[in-house]
DSSP file (Angstrom, degrees, kcal/mol; ACC not computed):
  #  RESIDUE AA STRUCTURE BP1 BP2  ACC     N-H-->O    O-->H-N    N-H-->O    O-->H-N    TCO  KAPPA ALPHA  PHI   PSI    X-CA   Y-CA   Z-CA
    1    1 A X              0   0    0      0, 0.0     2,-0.2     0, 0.0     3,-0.1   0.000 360.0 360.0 360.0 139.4  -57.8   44.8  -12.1
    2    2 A X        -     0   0    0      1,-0.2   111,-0.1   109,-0.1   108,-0.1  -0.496 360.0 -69.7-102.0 166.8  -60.0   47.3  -11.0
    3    3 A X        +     0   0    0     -2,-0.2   108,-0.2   109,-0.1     2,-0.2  -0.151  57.4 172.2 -68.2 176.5  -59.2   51.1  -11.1
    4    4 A X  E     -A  110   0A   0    106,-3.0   106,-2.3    -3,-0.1     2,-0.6  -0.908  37.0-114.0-177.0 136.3  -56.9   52.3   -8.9
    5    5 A X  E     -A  109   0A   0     -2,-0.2   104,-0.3   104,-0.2     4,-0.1  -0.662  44.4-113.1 -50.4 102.5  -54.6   55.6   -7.9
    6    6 A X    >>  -     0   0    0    102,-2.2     4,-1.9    -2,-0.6     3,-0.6  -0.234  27.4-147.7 -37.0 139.1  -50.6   55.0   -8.5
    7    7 A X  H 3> S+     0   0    0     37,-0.5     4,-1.8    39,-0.2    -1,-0.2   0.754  93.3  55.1-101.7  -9.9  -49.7   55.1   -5.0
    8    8 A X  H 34 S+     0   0    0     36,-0.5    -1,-0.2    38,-0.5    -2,-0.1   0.279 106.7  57.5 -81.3  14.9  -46.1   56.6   -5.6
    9    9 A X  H <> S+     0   0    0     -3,-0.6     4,-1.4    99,-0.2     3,-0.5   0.683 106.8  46.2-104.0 -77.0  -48.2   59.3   -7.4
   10   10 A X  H >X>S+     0   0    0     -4,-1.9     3,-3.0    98,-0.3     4,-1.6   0.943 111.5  52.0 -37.0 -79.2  -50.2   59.9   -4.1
   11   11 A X  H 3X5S+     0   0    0     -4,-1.8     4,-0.8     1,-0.3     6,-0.2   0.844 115.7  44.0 -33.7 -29.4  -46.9   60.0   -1.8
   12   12 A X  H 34>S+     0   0    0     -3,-0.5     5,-1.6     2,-0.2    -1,-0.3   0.641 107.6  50.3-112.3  16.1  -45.8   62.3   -3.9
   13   13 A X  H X<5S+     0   0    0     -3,-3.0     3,-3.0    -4,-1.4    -2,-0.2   0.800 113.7  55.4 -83.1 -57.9  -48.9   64.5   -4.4
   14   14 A X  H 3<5S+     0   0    0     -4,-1.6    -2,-0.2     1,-0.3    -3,-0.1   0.758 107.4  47.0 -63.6 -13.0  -48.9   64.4   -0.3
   15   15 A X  T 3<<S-     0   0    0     -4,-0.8    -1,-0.3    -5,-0.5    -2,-0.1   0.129 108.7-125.1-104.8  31.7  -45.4   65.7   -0.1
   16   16 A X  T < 5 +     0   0    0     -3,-3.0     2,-0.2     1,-0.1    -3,-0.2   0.736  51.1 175.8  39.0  28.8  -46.1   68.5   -2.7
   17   17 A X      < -     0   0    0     -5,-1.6    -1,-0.1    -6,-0.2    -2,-0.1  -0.590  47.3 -69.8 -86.8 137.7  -42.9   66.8   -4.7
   18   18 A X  S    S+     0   0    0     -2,-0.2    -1,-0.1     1,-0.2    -5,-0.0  -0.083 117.2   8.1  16.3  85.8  -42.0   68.2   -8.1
   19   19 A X  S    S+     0   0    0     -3,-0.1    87,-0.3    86,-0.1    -1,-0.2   0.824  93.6 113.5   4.7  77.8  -45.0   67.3  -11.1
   20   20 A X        +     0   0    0     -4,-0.1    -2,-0.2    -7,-0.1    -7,-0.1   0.724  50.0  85.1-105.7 -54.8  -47.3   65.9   -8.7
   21   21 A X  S    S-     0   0    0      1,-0.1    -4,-0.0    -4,-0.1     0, 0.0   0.187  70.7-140.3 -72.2-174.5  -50.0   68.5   -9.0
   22   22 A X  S    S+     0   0    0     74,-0.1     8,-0.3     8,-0.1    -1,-0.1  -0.071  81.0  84.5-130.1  -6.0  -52.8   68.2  -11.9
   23   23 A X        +     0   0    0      6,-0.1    43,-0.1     2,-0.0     6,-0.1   0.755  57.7  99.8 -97.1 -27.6  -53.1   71.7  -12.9
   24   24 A X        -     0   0    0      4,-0.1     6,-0.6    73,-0.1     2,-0.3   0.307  56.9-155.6 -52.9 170.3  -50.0   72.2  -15.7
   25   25 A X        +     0   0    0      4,-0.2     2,-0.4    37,-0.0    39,-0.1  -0.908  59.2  11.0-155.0 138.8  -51.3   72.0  -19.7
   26   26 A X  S >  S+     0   0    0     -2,-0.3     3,-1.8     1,-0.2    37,-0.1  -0.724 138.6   1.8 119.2-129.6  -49.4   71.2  -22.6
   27   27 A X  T 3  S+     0   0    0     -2,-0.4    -1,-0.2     1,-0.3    -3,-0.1   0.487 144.5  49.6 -70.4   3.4  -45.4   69.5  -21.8
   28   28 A X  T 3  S+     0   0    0     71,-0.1    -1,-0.3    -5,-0.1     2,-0.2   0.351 102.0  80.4-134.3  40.2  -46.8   70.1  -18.2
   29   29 A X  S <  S-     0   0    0     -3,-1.8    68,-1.3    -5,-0.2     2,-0.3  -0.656  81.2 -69.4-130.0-167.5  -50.2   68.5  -18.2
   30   30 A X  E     -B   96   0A   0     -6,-0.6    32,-3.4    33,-0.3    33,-0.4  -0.655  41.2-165.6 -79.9 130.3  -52.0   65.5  -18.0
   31   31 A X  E     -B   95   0A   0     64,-1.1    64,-1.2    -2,-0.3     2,-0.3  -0.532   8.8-151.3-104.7 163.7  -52.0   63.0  -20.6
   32   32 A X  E     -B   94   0A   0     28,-0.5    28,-1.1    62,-0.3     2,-0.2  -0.871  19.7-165.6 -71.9 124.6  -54.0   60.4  -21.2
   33   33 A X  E     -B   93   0A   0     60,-1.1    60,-1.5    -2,-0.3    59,-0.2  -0.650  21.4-117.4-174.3 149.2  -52.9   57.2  -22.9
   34   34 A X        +     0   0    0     22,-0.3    22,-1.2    -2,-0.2     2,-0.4   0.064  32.0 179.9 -18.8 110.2  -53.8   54.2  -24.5
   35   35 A X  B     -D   55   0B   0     20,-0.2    55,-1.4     4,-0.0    56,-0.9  -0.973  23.1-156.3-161.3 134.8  -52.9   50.2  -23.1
   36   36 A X    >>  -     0   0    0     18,-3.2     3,-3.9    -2,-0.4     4,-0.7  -0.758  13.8-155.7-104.9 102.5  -53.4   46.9  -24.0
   37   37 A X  T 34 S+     0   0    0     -2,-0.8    -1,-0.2     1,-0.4    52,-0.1   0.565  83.8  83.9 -56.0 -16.8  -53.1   45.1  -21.1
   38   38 A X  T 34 S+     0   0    0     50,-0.4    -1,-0.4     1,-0.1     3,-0.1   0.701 112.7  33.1 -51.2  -7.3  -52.1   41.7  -22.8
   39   39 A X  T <4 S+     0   0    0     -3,-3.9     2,-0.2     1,-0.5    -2,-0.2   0.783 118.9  57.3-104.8 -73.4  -48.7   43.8  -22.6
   40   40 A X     <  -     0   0    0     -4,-0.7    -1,-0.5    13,-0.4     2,-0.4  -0.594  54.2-170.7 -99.6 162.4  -49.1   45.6  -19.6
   41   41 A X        -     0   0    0     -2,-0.2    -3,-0.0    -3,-0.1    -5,-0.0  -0.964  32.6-118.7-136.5 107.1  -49.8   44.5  -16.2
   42   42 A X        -     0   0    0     -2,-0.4     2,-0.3     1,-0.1     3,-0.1  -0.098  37.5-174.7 -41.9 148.9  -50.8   47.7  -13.2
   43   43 A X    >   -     0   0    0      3,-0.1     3,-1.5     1,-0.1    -1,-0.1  -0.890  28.8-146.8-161.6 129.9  -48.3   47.5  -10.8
   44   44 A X  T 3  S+     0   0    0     -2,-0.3   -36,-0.5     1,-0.3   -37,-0.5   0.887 105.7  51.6 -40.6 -34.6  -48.1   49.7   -7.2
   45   45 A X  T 3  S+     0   0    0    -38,-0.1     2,-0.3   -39,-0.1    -1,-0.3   0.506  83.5 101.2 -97.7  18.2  -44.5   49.8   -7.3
   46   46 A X    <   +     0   0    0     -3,-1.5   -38,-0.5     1,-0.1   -39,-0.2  -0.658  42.7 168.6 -99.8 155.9  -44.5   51.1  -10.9
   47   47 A X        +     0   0    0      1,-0.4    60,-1.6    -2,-0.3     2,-0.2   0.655  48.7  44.8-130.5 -46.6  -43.8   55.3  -10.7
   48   48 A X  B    S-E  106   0C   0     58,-0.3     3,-0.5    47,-0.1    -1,-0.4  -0.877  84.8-102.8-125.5 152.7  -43.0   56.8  -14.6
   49   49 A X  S >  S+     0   0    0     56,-1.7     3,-0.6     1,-0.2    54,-0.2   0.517 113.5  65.6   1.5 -53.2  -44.1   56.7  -17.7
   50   50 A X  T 3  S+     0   0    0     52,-1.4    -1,-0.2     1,-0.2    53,-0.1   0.566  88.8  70.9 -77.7   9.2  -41.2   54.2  -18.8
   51   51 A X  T 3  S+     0   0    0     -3,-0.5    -1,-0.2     2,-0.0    -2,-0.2   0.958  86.6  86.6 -87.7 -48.0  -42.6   51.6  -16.5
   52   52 A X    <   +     0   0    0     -3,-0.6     2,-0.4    -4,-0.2     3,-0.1   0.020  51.1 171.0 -80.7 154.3  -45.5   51.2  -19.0
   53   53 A X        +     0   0    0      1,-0.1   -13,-0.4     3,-0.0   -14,-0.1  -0.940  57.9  61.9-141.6 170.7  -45.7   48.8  -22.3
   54   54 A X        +     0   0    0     -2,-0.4   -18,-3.2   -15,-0.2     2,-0.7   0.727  65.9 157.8  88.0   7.4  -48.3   48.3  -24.1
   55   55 A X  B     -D   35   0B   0    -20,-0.2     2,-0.5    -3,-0.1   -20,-0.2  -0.674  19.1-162.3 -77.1 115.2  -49.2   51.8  -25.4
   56   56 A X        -     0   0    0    -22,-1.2   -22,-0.3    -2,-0.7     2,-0.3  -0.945  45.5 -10.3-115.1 151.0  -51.1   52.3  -28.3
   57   57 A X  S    S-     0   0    0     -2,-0.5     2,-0.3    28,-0.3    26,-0.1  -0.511 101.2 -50.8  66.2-161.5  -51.7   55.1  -30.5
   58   58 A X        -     0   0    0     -2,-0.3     2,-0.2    24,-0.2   -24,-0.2  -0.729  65.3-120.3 -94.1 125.3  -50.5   58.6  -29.6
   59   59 A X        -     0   0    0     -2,-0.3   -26,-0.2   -26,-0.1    -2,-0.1  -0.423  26.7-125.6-102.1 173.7  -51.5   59.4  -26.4
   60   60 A X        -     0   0    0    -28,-1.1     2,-0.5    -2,-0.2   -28,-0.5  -0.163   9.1-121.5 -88.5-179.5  -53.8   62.6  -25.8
   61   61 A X        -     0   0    0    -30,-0.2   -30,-0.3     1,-0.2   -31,-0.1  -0.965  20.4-141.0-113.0 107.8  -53.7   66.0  -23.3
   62   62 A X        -     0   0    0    -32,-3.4     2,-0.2    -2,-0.5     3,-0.2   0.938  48.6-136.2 -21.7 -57.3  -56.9   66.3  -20.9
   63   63 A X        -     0   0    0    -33,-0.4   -33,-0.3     1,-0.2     3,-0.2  -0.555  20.3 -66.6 132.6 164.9  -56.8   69.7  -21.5
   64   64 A X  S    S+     0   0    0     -2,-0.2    -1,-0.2     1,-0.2    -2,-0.1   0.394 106.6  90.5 -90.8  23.8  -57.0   72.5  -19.9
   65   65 A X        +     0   0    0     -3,-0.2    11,-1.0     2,-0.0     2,-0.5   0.017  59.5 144.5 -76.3  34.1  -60.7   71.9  -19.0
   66   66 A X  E     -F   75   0D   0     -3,-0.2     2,-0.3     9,-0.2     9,-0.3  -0.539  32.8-156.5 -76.5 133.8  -60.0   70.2  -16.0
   67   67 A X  E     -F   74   0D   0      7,-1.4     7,-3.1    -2,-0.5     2,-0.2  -0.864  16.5-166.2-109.9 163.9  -61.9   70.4  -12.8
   68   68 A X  E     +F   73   0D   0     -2,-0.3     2,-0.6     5,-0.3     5,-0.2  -0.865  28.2 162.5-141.6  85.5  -61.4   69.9   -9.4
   69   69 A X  E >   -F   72   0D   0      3,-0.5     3,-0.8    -2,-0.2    -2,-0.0  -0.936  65.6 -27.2-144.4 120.4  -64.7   69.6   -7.3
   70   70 A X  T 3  S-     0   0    0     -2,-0.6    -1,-0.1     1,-0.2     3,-0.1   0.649 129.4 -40.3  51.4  30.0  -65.6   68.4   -4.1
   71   71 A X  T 3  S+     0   0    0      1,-0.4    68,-0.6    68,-0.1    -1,-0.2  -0.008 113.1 119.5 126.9 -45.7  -62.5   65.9   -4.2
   72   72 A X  E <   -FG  69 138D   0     -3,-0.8    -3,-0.5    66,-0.2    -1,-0.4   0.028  55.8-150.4 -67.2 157.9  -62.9   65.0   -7.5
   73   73 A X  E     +FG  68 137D   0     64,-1.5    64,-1.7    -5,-0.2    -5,-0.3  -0.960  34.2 147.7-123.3 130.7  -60.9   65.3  -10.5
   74   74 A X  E     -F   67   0D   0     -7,-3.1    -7,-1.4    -2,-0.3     2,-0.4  -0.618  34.1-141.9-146.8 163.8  -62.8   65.7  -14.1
   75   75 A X  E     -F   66   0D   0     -9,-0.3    -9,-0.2    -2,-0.2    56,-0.1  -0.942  10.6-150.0-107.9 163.5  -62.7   67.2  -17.6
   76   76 A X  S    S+     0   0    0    -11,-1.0     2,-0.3    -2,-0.4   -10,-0.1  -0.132  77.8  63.0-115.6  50.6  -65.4   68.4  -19.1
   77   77 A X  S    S-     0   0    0    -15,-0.1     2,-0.3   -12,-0.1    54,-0.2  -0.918  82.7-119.9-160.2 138.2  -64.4   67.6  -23.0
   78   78 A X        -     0   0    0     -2,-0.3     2,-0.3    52,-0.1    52,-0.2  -0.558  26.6-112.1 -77.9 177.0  -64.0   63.9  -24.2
   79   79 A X  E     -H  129   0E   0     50,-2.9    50,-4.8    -2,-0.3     2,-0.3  -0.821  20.5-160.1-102.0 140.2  -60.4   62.6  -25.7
   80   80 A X  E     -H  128   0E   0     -2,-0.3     2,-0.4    48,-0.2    48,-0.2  -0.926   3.4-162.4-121.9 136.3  -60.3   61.6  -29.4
   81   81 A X  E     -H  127   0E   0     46,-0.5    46,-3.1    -2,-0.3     2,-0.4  -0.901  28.1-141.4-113.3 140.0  -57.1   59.3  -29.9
   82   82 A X        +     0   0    0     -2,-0.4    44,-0.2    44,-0.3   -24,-0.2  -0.807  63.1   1.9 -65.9 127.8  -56.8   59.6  -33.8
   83   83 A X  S    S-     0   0    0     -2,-0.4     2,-0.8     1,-0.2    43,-0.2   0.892  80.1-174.6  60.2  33.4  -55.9   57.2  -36.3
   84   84 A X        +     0   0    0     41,-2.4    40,-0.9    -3,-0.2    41,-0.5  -0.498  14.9 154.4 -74.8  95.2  -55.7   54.5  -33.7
   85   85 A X        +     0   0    0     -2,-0.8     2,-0.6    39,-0.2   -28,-0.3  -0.681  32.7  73.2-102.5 173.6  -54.3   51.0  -35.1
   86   86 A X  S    S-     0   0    0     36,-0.4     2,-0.0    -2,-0.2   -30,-0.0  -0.957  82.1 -16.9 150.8-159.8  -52.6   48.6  -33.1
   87   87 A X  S    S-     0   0    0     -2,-0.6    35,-0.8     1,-0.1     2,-0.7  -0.054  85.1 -70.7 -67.8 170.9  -53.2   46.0  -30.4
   88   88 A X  E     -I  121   0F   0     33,-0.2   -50,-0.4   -52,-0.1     2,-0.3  -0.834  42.8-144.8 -93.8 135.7  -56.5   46.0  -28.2
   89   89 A X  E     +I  120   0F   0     31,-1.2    31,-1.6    -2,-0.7    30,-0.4  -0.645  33.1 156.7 -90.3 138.5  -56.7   48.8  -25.9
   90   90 A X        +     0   0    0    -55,-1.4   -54,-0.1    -2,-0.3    -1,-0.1   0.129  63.3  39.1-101.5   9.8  -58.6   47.9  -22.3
   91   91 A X        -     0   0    0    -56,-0.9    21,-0.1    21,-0.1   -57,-0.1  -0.120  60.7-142.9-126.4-152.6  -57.1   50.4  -20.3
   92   92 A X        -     0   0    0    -59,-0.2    19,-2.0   -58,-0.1     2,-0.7  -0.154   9.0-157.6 147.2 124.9  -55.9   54.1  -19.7
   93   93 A X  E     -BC  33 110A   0    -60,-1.5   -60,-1.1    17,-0.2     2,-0.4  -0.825   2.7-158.4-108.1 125.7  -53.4   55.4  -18.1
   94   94 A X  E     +BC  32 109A   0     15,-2.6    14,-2.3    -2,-0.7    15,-1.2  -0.751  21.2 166.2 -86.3 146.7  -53.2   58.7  -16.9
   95   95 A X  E     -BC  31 107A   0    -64,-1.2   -64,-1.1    -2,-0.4     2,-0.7  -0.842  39.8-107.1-150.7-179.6  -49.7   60.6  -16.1
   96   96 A X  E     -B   30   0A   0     10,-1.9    10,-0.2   -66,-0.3   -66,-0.2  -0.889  35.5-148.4-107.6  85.6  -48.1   63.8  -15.4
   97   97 A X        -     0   0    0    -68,-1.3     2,-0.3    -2,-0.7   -73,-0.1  -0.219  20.9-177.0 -71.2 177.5  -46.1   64.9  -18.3
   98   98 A X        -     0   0    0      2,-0.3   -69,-0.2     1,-0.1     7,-0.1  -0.723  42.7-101.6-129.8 171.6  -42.8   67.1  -17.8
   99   99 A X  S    S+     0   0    0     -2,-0.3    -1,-0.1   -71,-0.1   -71,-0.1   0.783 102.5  66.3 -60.5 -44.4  -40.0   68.9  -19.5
  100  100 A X  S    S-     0   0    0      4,-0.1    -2,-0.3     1,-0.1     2,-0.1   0.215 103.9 -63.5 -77.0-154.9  -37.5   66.0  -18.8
  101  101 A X    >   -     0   0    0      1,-0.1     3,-1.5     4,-0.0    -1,-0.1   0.058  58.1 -93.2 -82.2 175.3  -37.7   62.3  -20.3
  102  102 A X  G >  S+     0   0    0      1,-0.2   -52,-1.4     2,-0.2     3,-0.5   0.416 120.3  84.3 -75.9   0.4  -40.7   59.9  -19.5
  103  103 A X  G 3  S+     0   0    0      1,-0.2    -1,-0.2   -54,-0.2   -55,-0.1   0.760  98.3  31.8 -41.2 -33.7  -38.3   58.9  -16.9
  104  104 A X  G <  S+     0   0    0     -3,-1.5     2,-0.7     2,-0.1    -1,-0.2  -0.034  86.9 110.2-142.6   8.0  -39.6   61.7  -14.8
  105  105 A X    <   -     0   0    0     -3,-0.5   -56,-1.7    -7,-0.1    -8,-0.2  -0.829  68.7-137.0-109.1 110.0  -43.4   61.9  -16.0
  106  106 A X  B     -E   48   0C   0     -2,-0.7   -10,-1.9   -87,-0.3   -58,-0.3  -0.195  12.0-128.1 -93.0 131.6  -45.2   60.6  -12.7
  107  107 A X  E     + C   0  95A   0    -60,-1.6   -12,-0.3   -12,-0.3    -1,-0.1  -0.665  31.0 176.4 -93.0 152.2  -48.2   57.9  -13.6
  108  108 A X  E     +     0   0A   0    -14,-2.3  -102,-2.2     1,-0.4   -98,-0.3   0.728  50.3  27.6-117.9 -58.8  -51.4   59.0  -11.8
  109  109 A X  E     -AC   5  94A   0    -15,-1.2   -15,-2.6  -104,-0.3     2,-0.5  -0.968  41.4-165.3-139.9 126.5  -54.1   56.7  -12.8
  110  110 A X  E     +AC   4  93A   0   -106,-2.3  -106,-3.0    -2,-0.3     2,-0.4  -0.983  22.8 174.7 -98.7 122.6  -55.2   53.1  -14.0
  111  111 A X        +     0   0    0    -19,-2.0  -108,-0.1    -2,-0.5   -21,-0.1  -0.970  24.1 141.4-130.8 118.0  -58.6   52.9  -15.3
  112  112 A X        +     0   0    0     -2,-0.4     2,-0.3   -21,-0.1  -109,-0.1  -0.273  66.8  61.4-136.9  43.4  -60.1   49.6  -17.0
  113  113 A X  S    S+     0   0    0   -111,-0.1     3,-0.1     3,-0.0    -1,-0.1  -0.918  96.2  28.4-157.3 155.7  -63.9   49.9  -15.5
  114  114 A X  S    S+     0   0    0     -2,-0.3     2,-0.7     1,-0.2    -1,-0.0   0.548  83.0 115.6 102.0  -7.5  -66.2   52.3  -15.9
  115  115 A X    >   -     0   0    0      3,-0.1     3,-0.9    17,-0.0     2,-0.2  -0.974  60.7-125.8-127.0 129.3  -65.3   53.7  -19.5
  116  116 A X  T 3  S+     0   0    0     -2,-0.7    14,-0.3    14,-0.4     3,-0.1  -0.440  94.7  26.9 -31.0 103.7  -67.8   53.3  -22.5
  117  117 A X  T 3  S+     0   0    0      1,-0.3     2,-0.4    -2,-0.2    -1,-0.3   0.538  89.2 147.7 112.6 -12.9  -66.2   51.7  -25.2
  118  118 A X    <   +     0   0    0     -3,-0.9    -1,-0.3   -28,-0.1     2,-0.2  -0.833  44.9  48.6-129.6 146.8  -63.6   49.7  -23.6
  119  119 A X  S    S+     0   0    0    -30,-0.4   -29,-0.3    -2,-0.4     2,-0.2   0.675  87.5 160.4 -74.3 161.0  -62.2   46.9  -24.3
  120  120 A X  E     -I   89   0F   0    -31,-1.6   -31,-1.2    -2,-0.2     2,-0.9  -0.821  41.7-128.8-168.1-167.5  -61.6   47.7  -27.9
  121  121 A X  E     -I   88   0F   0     -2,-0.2   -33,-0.2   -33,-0.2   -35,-0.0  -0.695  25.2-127.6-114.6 118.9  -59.9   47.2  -31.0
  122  122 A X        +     0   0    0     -2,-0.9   -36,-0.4   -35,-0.8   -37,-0.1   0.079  22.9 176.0 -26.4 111.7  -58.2   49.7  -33.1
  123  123 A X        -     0   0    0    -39,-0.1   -38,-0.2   -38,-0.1    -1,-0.1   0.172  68.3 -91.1-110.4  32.7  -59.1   50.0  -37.1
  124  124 A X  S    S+     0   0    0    -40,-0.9   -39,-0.2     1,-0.3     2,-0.1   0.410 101.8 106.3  11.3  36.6  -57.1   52.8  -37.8
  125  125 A X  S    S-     0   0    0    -41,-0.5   -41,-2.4     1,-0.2    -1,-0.3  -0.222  76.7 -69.6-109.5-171.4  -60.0   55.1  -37.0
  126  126 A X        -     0   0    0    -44,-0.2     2,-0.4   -43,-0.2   -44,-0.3  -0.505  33.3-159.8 -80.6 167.3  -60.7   57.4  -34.0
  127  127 A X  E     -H   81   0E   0    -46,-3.1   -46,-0.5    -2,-0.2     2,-0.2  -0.833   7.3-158.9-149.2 117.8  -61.4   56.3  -30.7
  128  128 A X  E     -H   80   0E   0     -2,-0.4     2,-0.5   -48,-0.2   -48,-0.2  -0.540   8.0-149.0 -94.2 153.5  -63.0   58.7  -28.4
  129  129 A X  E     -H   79   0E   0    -50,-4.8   -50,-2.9    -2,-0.2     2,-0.5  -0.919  15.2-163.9-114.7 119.6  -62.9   58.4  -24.2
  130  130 A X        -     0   0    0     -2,-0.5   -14,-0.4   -14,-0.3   -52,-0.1  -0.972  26.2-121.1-110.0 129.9  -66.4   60.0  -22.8
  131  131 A X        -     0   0    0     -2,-0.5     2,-0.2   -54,-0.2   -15,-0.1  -0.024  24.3 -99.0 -34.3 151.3  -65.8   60.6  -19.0
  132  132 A X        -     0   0    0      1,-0.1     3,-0.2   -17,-0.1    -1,-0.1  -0.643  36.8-113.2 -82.4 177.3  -68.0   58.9  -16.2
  133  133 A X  S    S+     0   0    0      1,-0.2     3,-0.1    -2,-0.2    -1,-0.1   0.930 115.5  55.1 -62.2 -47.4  -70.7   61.5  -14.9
  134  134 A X  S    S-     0   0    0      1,-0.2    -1,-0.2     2,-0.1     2,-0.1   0.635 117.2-103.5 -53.4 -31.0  -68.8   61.5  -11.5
  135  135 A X        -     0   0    0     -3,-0.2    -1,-0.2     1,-0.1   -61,-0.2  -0.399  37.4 -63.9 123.7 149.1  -65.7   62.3  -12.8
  136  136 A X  S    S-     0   0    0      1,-0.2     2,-0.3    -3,-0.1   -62,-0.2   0.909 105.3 -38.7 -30.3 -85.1  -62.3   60.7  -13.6
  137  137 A X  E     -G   73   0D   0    -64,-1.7   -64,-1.5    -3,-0.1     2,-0.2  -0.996  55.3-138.0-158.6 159.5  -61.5   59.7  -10.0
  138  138 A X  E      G   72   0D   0     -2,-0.3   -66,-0.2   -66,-0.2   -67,-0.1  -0.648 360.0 360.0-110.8 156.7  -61.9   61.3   -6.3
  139  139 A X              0   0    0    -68,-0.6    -1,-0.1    -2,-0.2   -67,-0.1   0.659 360.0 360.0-118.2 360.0  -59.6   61.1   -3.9
């Protein structure tokens, strides 16, 4: 699978619907988090957060160092996942957190190319995510 936008993430970014946007921090900001794809399998139709399996570790906050330039969407900080054991990670999914349940926390992004470090396998150590130069992903 190559990377790829959720596309019920897009529909609901174009209709300005309810944690679409990118900008929130903290219980409203973007997360990052781990996925061993032996578990999970990207899917268009798939919308929240509960759709996913396969997570491992504790997943991270972008931050508020986000940018937004010329299309693009970026941080300028890597993620440290801490104390990661588990399964093998080959992914990352980005999502929208909320107030509500993960029912309601809107998946943005699959990325498995492109990222330094990945595939790999958890020793209970950290495992940091260095950005590409370009940027997460443009739309």
């Amino acid at each position: 699978m190559a990377n790829a936008l959720y596309p019920l993430w897009k529909e609901a970014l174009l209709q300005a619907s309810a944690s679409s946007d990118l900008a929130g921090t903290g219980a409203t900001g973007v997360w990052c988090a781990l996925v061993d794809t032996g578990t999970y399998t990207y899917s268009a139709a798939h919308q929240y957060y509960s759709s996913l399996s396969g997570v491992v570790g504790t997943d991270v906050e972008v931050g508020a160092t986000k940018t937004y330039t010329g299309g693009a969407f970026d941080s300028t900080t890597d993620l440290t996942f801490t104390s990661v054991s588990g399964a093998t990670v080959e992914a990352l999914v980005l999502y929208r957190k909320n107030a509500g349940a993960n029912t309601t926390w809107r998946l943005i992004a699959y990325i498995d190319t492109s990222v330094t470090g990945l595939p790999v396998t958890p020793n209970g150590g950290n495992i940091t995510v260095a950005w590409h130069t370009s940027g997460i992903f443009a739309l």
